[in-house]
C-alpha positions in Angstrom: 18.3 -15.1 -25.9 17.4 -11.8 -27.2 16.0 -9.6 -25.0 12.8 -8.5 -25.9 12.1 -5.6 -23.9 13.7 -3.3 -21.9 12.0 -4.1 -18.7 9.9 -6.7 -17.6 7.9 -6.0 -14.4 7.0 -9.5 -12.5 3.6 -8.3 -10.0 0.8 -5.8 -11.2 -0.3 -4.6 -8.0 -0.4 -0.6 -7.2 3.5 -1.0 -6.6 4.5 -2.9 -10.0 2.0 -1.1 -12.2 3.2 2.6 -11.2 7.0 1.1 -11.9 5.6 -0.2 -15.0 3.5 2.8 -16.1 6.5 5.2 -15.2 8.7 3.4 -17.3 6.9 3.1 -20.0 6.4 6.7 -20.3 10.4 7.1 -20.2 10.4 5.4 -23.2 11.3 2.4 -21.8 9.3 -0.9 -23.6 7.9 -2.8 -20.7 6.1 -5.8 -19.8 4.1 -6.6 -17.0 2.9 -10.5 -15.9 0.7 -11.1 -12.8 0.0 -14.6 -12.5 -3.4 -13.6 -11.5 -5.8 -10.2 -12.3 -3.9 -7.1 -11.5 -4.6 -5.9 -7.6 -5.3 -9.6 -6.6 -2.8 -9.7 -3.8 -2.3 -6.5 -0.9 -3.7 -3.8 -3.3 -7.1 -5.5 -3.8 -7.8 -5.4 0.0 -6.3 -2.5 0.9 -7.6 0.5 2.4 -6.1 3.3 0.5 -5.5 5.8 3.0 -2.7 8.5 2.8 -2.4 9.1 6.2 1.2 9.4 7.1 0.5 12.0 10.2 -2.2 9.0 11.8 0.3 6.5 10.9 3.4 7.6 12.6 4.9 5.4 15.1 7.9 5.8 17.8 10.9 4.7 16.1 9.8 4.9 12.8 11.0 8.2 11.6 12.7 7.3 8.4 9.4 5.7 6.9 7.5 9.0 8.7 10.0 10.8 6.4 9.4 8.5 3.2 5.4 8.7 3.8 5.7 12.2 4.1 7.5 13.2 0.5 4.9 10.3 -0.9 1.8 12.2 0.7 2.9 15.0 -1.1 2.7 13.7 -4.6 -0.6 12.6 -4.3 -2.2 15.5 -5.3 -0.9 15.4 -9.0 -0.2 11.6 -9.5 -4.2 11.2 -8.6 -4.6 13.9 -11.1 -2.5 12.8 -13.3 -4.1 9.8 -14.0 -7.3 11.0 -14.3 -6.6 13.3 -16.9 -5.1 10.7 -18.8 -7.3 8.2 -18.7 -10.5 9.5 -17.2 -11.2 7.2 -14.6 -11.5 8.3 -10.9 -9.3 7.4 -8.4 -10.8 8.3 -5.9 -8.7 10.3 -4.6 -9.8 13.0 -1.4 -8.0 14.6 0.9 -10.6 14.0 3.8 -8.5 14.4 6.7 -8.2 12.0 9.8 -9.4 12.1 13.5 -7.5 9.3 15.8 -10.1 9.1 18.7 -9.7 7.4 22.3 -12.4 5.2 23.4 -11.8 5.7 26.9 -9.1 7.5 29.0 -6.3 4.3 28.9 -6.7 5.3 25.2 -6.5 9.0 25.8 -3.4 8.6 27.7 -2.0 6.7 25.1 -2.8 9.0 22.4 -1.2 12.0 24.3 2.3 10.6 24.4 1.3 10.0 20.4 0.4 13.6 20.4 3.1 15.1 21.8 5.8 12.6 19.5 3.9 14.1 16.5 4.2 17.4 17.8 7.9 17.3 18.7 8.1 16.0 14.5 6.6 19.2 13.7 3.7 17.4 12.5 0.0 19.4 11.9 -1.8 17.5 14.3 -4.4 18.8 16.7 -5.4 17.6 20.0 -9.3 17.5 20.4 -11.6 17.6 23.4 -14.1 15.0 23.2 -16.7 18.0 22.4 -14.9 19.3 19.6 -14.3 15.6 17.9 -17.8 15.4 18.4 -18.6 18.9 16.8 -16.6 17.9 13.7 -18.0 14.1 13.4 -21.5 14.1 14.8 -21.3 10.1 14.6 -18.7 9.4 17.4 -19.9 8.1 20.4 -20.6 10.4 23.5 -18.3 8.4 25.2 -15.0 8.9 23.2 -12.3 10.8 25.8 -10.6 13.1 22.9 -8.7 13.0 19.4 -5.8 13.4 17.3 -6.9 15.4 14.0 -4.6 15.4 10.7 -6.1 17.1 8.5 -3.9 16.6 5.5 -4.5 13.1 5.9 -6.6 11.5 3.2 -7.5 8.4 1.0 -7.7 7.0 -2.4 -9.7 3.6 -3.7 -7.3 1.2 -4.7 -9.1 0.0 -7.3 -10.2 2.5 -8.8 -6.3 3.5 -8.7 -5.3 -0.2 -10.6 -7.7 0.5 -12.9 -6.5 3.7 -13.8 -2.9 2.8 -13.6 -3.4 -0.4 -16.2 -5.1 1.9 -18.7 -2.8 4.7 -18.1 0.2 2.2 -18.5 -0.7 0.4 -22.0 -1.9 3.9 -23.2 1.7 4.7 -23.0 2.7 1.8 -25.1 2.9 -0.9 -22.2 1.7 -4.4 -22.4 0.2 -6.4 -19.4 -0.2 -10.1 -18.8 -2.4 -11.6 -16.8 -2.8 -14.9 -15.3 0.9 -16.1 -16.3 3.0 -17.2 -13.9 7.2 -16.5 -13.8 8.4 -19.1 -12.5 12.2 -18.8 -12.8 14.5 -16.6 -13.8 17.2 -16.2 -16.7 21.0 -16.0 -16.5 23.9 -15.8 -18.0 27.3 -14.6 -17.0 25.7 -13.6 -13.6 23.3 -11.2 -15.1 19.4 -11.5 -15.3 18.4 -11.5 -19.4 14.9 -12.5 -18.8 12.1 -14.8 -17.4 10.7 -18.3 -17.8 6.8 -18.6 -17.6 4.4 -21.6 -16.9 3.5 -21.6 -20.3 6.9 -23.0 -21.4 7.6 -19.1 -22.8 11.2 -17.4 -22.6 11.1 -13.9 -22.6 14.4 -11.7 -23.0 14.4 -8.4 -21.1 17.5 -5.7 -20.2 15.8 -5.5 -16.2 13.5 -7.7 -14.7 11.7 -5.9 -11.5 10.5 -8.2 -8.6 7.2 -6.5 -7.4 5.7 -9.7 -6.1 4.7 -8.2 -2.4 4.5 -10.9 0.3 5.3 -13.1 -2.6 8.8 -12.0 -2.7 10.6 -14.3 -0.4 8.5 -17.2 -1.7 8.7 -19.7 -4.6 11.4 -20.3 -7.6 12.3 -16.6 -8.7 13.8 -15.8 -4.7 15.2 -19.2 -5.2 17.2 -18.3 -8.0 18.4 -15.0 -6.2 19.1 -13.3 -3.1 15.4 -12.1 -2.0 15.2 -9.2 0.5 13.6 -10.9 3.6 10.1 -10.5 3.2 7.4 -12.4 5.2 3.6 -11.9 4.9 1.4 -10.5 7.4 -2.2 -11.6 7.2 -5.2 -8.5 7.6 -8.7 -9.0 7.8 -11.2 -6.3 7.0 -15.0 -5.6 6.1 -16.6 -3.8 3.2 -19.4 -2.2 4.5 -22.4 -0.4 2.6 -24.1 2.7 4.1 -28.4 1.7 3.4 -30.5 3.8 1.6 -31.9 6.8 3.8 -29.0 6.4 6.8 -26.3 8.6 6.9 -22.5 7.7 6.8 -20.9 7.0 9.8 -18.3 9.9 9.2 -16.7 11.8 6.6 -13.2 11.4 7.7 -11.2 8.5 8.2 -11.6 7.5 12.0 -9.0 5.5 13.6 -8.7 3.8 16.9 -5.4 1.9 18.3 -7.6 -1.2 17.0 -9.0 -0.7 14.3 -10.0 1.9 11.3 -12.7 2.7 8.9 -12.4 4.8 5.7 -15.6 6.2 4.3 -15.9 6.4 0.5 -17.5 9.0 -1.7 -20.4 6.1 -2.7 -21.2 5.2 0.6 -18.7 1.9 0.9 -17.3 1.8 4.5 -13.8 -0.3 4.6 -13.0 -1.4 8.4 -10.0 -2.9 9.1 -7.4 -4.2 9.7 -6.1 -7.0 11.9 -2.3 -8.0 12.1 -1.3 -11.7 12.3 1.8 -13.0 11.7 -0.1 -16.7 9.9 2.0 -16.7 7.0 0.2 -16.8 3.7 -3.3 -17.9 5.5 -6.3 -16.2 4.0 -8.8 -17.1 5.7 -11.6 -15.2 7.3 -12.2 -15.9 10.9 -15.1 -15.4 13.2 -13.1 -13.5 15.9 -11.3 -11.2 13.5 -14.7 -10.3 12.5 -16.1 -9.5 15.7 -12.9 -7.7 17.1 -13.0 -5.1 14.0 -16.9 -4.6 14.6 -16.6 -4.9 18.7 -13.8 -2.0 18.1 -15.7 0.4 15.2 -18.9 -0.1 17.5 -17.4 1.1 20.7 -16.3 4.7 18.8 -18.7 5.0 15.8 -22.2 3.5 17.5 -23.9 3.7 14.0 -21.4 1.3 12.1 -23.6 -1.1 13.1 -26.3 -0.3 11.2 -24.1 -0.7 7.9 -24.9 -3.1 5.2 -22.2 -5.9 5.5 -21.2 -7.0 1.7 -18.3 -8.8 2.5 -15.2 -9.6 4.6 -11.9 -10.2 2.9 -8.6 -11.2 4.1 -5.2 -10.8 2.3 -1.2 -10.5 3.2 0.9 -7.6 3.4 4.7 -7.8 2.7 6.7 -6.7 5.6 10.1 -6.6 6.2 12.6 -6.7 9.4 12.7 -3.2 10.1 9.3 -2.1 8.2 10.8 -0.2 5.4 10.4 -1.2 1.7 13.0 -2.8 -0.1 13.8 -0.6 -3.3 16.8 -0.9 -5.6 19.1 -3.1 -7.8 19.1 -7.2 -7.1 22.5 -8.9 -6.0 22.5 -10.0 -10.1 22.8 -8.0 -12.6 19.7 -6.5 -14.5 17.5 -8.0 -11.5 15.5 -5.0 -9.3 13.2 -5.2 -6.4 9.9 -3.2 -5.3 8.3 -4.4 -2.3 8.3 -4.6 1.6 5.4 -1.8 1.5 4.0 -3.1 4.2 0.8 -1.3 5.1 2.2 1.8 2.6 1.7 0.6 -0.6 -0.8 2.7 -2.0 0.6 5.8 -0.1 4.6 5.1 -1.8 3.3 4.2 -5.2 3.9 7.7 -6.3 7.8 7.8 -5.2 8.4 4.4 -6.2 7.1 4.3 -9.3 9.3 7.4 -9.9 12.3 5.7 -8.1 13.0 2.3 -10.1 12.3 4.6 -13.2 15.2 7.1 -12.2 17.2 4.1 -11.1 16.9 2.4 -15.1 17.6 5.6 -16.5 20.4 7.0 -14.6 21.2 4.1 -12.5 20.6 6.0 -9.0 17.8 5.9 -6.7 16.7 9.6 -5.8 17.4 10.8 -2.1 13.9 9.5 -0.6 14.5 5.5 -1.7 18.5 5.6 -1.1 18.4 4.1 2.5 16.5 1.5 1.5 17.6 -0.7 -1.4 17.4 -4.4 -0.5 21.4 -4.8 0.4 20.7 -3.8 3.3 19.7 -7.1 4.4 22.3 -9.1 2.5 24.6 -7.1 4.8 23.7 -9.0 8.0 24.6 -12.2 8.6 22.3 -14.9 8.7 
């Protein structure tokens, strides 16, 4: 079969469009399918915050490190883009306070504290006063906080839109609502992919960026998959009425739950974790949990206009690191296992899988990670 382009990228979520865009402005001619609208899996409920101080967690130093050198390019990918296509995307660095409810969650943010210190990280330990000083909204009940004030955020839509134009601007094409459903091979090399429209389409590379949909359906069939499972998050969209104030102008996180305030007065609170496979589904308590624990630091949340409540799947992986690199066949890549990182990473990895098709080695950041790494142990 003739192969078409040089790359076809098979998922156009914030992850496959910054491969895709990035490798079309190396000169490479790509394609990208998504068998529904770009963004309709993880990156369309996302959150978009850029917080890799906030997110840091004991024993997860190497993704601390990766989130760190991918907080770091934010600045001038989010610029970037805008200049090229001028759209926002809504990118601020708005900082983060991580506040304690009570003193259980004081004692626990401490020993965070403290990790985050011995890191080296800039993050500041707040009497309840001073949180209060800096975010009149908290409730006079909070028991202290962690500030990061490079932390910040970005819309992930307004970042797929901007990456879509950006990418066919530099000659890319994008597909949407066609399904890949198999792969195609011949002496043990990838040369392209099969659609549900009966089409054959050649392509030197074909990059797996499929998210929680990596480990599922005909294309992991067809070759060895990096083991990733989907992890179901619920969250609200919110809406700050007319003549109310926001509830704060940094992100505010709590050890249950989080809300990012935009620049137009959306609120996004989130996010559960619930290992229900790919169930979607909206439930009462997952609700009331994320508003029971917004309520109890941010009193005013509940005078926010509810517009709607969404539920999607992240991909996660074993060990919580994404799975970046070359495919057991030949010409086959993959980009996924973000986790709850995609929109944070998808400066580096777009930048990775092009440096990997161009030169055929993943820069210093990605290395650890490619997707052998799992093909190593034994089932």
């Amino acid at each position: 079969m003739e192969r078409a382009y040089d790359l076809i990228v098979v998922g156009a979520g914030v992850i496959g469009l910054s491969c895709a865009w990035r490798c079309a402005q190396a000169g490479m001619s790509v394609l990208a399918i998504e068998r529904d609208e770009p963004g309709a899996g993880a990156s369309g409920v996302a959150a978009g915050m850029l917080a890799p101080v906030t997110e840091a967690g004991f024993g997860e130093e190497e993704l601390l490190r990766l989130n760190l050198d991918a907080r770091a390019q934010w600045p001038a990918f989010a610029a970037e883009l805008e200049e090229l296509t001028a759209l926002p995307t809504g990118y601020r660095d708005s900082g983060a306070l991580v506040v304690a409810a009570d003193r259980d969650d004081a004692e626990e943010l401490r020993r965070l504290h403290e990790f985050q210190a011995e890191l080296g990280l800039d993050a500041e330990w707040l009497s309840p006063r001073e949180a209060r000083r800096r975010e009149p909204g908290l409730s006079p009940r909070i028991a202290g906080a962690i500030h990061a004030a490079q932390d910040g955020q970005a819309d992930p839509l307004a970042v797929l839109r901007a990456l879509a134009r950006a990418f066919e601007a530099a000659g890319g094409e994008l597909r949407s609502r066609v399904e890949v459903v198999g792969l195609d091979t011949a002496g043990g090399e990838v040369t392209g992919v099969a659609t549900d429209a009966g089409e054959r389409i050649g392509a030197r590379t074909v990059l797996i960026a499929t998210g929680a949909w990596s480990s599922d359906g005909g294309l992991a069939t067809e070759a060895s998959a990096p083991p990733v499972r989907p992890v179901k998050g619920q969250l609200l969209e919110l809406r700050v009425r007319r003549g109310f104030r926001p509830p704060a102008s940094r992100i505010v996180r709590t050890p249950r739950c989080y809300l990012v305030t935009r620049a137009d007065g959306r609120v996004v609170l989130g996010a559960t974790q619930e290992e229900q496979g790919f169930d979607t589904a909206v439930t009462a308590d997952g609700v009331f949990r994320l508003l029971e624990a917004a309520w109890e630091v941010l009193p005013d949340v509940g005078e926010l206009e509810l517009e709607r409540a969404v539920a999607g799947v992240r991909p996660g992986t074993p060990d919580n690191l994404p799975a970046v690199g070359a495919g057991a066949l030949g010409g086959l890549v993959w980009a996924t296992g973000h986790y709850r990182n995609g929109v944070m990473l998808a400066p580096t990895t777009g930048r990775a899988v092009a440096q990997l098709l161009e030169t055929g080695e993943l820069p210093a950041p990605f290395a650890p990670f490619g997707p052998e790494r799992f093909w190593e142990v034994p089932a």
